[in-house]
N, C-alpha and C positions, 0 to 999 in steps of 0.2 A: 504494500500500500504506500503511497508517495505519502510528502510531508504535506502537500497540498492538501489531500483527499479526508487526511486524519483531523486537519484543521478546519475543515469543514464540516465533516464530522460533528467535530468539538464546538463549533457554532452551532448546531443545530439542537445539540443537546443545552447546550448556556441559554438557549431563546426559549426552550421548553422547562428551565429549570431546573434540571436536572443534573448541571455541572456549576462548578463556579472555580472559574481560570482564575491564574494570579500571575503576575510577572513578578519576577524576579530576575534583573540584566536579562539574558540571553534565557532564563529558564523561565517555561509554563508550568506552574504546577497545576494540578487538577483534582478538585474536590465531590467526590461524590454527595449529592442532597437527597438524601431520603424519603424528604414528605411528603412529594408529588408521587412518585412511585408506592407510597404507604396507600393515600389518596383514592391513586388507580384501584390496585388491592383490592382495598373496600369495595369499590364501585362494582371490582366485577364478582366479589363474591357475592353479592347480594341477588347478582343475576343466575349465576351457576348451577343452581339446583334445577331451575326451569331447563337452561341450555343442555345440562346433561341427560333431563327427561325427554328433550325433543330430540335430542341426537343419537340415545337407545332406540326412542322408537321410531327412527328414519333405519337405525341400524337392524332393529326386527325385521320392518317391512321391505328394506332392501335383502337381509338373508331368507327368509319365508313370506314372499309376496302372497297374499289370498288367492284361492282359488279362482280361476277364469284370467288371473291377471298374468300367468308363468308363460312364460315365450314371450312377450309382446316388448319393442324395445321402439 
């Protein structure tokens, strides 16, 4: 990966929060922030239960499709 791409990168993470650069002369250091990614977390456990309910039973009906529905693509 160039220095470029990694610094890019690392902007995109700094605009979302998620970093926070420091100079120091010639060195970046880079700090990981927690709260946003705790934040996420939360957000999608709350969804999870339902997501995993729909995606068993996409995964039933795509391994034992009902009757009249097998062959049909």
């Amino acid at each position: 990966m160039t220095l470029p791409a990694v610094s890019k990168h690392l902007r995109v993470l700094e605009r979302a929060g998620l970093v926070r650069r420091e100079r120091d002369g010639w060195y970046h250091r880079c700090y990981l922030e927690a709260g946003p990614l705790e934040d996420a977390a939360a957000f999608l456990s709350r969804y999870r239960p339902f997501w995993e309910g729909t995606l068993d039973a996409l995964a039933s009906y795509v391994e034992d499709p009902p009757e009249g529905k097998k062959g049909r693509r």
